[in-house]
N, C-alpha and C positions, 0 to 999 in steps of 0.2 A: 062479564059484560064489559065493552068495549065502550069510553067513554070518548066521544065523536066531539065536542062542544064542551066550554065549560062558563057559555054564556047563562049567564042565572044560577052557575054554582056556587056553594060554598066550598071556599077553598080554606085551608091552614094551613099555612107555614111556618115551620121553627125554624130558628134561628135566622129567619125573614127581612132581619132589616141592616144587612149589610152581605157583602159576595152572593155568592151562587143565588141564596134565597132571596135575597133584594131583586136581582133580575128574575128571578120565576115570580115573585109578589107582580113587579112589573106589567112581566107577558102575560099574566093571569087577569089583570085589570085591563089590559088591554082588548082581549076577548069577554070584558064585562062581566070575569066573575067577581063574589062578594068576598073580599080576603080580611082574612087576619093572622096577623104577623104577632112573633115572638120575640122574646130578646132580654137575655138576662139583666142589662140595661136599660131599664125602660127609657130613661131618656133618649139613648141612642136610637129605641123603637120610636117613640113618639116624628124624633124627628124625620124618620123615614116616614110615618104614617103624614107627617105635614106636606112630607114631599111630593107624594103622590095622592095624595087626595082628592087633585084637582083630576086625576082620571079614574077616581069610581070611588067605590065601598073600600076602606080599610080603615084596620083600628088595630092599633097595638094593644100588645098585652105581655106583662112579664109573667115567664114563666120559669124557672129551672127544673129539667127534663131531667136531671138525677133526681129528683122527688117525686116520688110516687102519687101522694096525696096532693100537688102540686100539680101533676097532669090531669088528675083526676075532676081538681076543678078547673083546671082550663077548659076540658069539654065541657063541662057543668055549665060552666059563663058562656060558652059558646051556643052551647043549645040551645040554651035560656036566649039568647039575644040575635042571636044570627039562625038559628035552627041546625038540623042533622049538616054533619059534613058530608060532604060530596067526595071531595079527594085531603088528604093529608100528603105535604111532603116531609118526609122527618128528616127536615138538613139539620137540625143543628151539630155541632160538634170543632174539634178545633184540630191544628196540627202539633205535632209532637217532635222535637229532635234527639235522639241520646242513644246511645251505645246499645247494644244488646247486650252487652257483659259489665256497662256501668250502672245503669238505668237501676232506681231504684224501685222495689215494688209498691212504694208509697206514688211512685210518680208514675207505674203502671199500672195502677187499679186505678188509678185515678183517667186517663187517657181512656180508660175502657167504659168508667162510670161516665165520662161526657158524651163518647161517640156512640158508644154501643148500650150501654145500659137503659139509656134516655130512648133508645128506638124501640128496647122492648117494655120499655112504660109507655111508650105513644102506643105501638101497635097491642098491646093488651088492655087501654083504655078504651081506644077508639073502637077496635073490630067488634067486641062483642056487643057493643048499644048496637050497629049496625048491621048485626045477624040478629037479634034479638026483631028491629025494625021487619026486617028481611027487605033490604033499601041495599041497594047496590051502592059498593063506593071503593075506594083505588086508594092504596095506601104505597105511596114511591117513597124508598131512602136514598142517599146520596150517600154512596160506595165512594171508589175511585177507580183508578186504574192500577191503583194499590190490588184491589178487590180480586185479580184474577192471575197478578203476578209481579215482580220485583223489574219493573220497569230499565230497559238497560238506559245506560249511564247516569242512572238515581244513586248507586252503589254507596258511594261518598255521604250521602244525605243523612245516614241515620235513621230513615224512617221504618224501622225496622219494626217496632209495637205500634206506631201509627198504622201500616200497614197488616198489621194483627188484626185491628180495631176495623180496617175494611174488608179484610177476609172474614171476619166473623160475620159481619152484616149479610156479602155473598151468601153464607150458609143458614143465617136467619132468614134470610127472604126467601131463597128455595125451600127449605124445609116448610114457612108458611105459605108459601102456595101451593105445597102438598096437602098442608091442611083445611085451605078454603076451598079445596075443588069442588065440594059440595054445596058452597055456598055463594050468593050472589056477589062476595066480595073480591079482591086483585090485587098483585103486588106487582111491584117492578122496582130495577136498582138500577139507579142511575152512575153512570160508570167515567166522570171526567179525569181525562187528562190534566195539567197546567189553567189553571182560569187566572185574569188579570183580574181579581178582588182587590180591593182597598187596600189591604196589605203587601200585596205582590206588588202593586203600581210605586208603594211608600217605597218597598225597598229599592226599586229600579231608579225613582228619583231620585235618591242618596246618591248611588252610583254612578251615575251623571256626572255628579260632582266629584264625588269621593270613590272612584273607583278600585282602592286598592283598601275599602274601610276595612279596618281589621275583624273587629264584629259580625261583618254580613260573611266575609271568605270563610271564617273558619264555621259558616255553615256549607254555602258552596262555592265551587270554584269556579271562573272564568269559564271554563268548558262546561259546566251545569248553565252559566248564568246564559250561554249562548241557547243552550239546549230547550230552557226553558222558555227564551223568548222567540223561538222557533217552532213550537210545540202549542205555545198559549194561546187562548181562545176568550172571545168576552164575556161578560156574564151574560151581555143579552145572547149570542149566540148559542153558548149554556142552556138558557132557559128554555130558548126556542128550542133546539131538539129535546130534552126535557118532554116539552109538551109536544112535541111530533112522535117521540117515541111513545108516551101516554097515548094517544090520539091511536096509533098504529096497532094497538094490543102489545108491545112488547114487551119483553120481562128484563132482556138486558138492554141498556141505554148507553153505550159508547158515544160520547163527545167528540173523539178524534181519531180517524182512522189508521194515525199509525199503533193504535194500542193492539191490534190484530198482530202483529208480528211479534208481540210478547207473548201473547196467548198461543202464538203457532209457535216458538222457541220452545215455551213449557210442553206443548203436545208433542212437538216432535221429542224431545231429552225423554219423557213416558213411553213413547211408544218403542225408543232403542233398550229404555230396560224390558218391556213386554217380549222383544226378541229375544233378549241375550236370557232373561228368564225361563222363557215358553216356548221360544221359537214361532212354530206358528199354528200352534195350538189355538 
């Protein structure tokens, strides 16, 4: 079921009260649904929840989404007070920089317990109260453009298990909406590009000033920092397609259309080993 409106919905969002999910908490209030936000800081939630209050329903709530029993009563307190969710977005999660040959596996199970682990505690909290219901509802993660391929001129960046952590999600979501065919529930993975979050804006102010800081370069370089400010998009536009491609039935959620051309790079490099393999079998 194709969810048209999400006036008079309940919505949840994690990791809601800053970047990406601060702008869908937003656009969500903005179309009148009843939201609530997450955020392992509840202060920092709270203060998002002061911020926006003044255009609808929202309440913060801490939650940490590597606890299991932690998501568990999040929907608990939600139910109980806000009623069945409608739609889940499971943003939370964070970015990650480091080698693939230095990177240690304390710092890679950990990158996986924030982004990924936390999305299969959301999505196996939430979906089954809402087959159980048999209440339609829409469950979006926030992929990247990580999610379908190694972005060119990212190379330099390191994000080599960060982008692990969004191809897995890719394959979580597909495989559960193989799973839900049968059932009135949906998935979709939202697939950004570059977004100017809180953090992305910090570092670009720095560089303003301090162009040559040593700390920000030796993550990227001048020719990233171009690339990125050529490529980024805001949160509120973020959110908006977000919820245009929610609105639309879709499963994949591309932010920016040059992520196509990564995705045509990988098919085409697949389709030259299918010949030299098979020919044209």
């Amino acid at each position: 079921m194709t969810i048209t409106s999400l006036e008079g919905k309940t919505v949840l969002i994690t990791g809601g009260a800053r970047g990406i999910g601060k702008g869908i908490a937003r656009a969500c209030l903005e179309e009148r649904a009843q939201v609530v936000i997450t955020n392992l800081d509840i202060a920092v939630g709270k203060e998002t929840e002061e911020e926006l209050a003044s255009q609808g329903s929202i309440r913060a709530m801490r939650c940490d989404g590597t606890d299991r029993l932690a998501v568990d009563e999040l929907m608990e307190d939600v139910w109980a007070n806000e009623g069945p969710i409608d739609v889940v977005f499971s943003n939370a999660g964070r970015g990650f920089s480091a080698s693939t040959l230095e990177a240690s596996m304390e710092d890679v199970n950990d990158i996986f317990s924030t982004n990924y682990n936390s999305a299969v505690h959301l999505a196996q909290s939430y979906i089954p109260r809402m087959i159980a219901l048999d209440r339609p509802g829409h469950i979006m993660f926030t992929g990247s453009e990580h999610s379908v391929g190694l972005p060119a001129g990212n190379e330099g960046l390191n994000f080599g298990f960060y982008g692990a952590t969004k191809h897995a999600l890719l394959a979580l979501a597909e495989w559960l909406r193989a799973d839900l065919q049968q059932t009135c529930m949906s998935v979709s993975l939202l697939m950004p590009g570059p977004v100017l979050t809180e953090s992305l804006a910090s570092t670009f102010k720095v560089l303003e000033t301090d162009p040559e800081n040593q700390q920000i370069r030796q993550q990227f370089s001048k020719e990233v920092e171009a690339l990125l400010r050529e490529r980024m998009i805001s949160t509120q536009q973020c959110a908006q397609l977000a919820l245009q491609g929610l609105k639309q039935g879709l499963f994949y959620i591309p932010t920016q259309s040059y992520i196509k051309s990564d995705i045509d790079r990988r098919h085409e490099e697949l389709e030259r080993a299918f010949f030299v393999l098979h020919g044209g079998q």
